[in-house]
N, C-alpha and C positions, 0 to 999 in steps of 0.2 A: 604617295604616302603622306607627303607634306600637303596637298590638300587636304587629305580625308580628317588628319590629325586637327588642319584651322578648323573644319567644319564640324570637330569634336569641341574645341573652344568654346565655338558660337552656339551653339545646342541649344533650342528655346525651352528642353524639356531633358532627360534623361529617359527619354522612350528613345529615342536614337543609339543610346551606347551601344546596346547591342552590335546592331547592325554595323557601323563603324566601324568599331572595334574588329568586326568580325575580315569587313573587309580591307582592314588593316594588315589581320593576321595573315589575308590571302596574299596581300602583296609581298607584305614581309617574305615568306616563303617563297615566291617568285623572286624578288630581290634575292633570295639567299643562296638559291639555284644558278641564277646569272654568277654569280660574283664566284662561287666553287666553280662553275665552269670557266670564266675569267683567267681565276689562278690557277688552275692545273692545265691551262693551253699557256698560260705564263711558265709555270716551271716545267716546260718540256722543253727549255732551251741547252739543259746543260746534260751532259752525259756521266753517269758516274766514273769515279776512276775505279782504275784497276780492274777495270772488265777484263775478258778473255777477247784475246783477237783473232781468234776463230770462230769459226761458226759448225757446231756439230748438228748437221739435220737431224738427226735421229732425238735430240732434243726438242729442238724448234717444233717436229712431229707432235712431238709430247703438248707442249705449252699451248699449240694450239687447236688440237685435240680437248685441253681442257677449259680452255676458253670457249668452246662451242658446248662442252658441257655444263659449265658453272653458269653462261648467260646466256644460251637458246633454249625455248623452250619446246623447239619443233620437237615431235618425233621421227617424224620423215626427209629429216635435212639426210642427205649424203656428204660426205667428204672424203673427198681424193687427193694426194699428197705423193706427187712423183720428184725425189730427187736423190742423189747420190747417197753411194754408205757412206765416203770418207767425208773426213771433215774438211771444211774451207781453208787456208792462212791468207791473212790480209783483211779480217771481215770481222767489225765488232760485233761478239755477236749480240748483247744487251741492245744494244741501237736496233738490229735487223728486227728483233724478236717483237721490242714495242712496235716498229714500226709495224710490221704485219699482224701484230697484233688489234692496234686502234683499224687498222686496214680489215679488217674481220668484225670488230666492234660495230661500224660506220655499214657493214654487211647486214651482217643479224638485227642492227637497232633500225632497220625498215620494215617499211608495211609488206606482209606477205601478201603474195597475189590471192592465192586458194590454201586451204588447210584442210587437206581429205587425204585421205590414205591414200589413195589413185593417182598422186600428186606429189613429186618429190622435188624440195628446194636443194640447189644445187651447190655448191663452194669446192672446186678443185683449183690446186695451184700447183704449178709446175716451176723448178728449179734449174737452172741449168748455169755455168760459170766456162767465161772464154776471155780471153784477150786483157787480163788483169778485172774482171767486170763480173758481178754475181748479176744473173737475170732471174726476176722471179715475174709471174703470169700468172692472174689470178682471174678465176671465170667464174661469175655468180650470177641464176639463172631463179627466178620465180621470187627474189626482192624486188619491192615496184619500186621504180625511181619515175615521179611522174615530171613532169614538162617541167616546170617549175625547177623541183631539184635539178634536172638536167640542165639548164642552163644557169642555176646559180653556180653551179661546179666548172661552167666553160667560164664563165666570167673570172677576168684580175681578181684577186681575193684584198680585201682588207681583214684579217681574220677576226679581230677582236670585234668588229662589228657583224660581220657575217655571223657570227657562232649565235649572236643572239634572237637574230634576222629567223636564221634555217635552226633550229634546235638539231631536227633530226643529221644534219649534218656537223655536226661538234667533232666526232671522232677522226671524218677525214681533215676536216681540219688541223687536227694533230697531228696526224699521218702524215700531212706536207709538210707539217715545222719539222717533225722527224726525219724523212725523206730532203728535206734541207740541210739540218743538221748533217749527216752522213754524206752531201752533195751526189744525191741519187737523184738522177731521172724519173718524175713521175708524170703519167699518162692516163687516162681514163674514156676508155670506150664503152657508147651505148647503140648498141643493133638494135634494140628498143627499151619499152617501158618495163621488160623484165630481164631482159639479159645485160651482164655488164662486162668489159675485160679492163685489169688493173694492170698495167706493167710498170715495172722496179728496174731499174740498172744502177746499183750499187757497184762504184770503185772500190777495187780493193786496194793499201796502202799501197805507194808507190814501195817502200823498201822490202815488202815481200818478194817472191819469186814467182814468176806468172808460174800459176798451176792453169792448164787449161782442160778440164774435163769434158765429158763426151756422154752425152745421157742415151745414147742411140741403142745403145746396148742394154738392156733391160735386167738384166744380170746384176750390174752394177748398181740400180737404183733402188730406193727403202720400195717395195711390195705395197699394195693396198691391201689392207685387210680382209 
């Protein structure tokens, strides 16, 4: 931008402004996208107070339920959501919620393989809580993750520079400062260029009481619709 601006200085003619200017404008806008991405992976460091320290699924159901509706524009995505009726204790749940939240974001903002009716994109995540520890497992099937992203994702991160490197990967990027924040485990497998699995091991607070539940029983879990 600071070139484009000297070589609006030195203009032998004002046939040039245009142009310039224009591709002034374009930069500006790119600068202005960087720097909003910047700060919102900047203030993902702190957690509000006064959350709830549970975690009710049958909420979490909800919120991202409407996340797949407010910014997928598939028609033919599926989504499946296996996890208990009761609620968690020990488990913020605003931390959990963003976190799989940006973890769904970082899904849908990929390139789809195929877009045909014949052809269903997939996102199921399974829930399950043992040994003071919430496990969540997340399988997403027909977003292309090509070579490239796949191994910018194995790689040490520097985030603030990576985010501006991979665009389409900004959101997992928050997802681990989140997944840090909470000191959760996070994992990322790819069987290929369109399947992926996500797993979460979330501590729950040392001063709760181990709840350990049992998802075996089907009885007990939220139903797919």
């Amino acid at each position: 931008m600071k070139g484009l601006i000297n070589l609006l200085k030195i203009r032998k003619s004002d046939q040039e402004v245009d142009e310039l200017t224009g591709m002034i404008e374009l930069h500006a806008k790119k600068l202005d996208d960087r720097l909003f991405r910047l700060l919102y992976l900047a203030s993902a460091n702190n957690l509000p107070e006064n959350t709830n320290n549970f975690i009710s699924f049958a909420s979490l159901r909800a919120t991202l339920t409407k996340v797949l509706e407010d910014n997928c524009q598939l028609d033919n995505i599926t989504f499946q959501f296996n996890a208990p009726m009761l609620d968690l204790n020990g488990i913020n749940e605003h931390g959990v919620s963003q976190l799989i939240s940006n973890i769904f974001f970082y899904i849908i903002g990929l390139p789809v393989a195929t877009v045909t009716t014949e052809y269903d994109n997939i996102i199921e995540i399974d829930l399950t809580a043992a040994q003071r520890t919430l496990h969540v497992k997340i399988k997403a099937s027909g977003f292309l993750t090509s070579e490239e992203l796949q191994n910018a994702i194995r790689q040490p991160t520097s985030l603030y520079q990576d985010v501006l490197i991979h665009p389409l990967l900004f959101n997992y990027y928050v997802a681990k400062k989140k997944a840090f924040q909470l000191n959760a485990q996070f994992t990322i497998e790819f069987n290929n260029e369109l399947e992926q699995t996500l797993k979460l091991s979330i501590p729950m607070d040392r001063e709760e009481r181990e709840i350990d539940y049992q998802f075996e029983n089907t009885d007990r879990s939220i139903p797919n619709e």
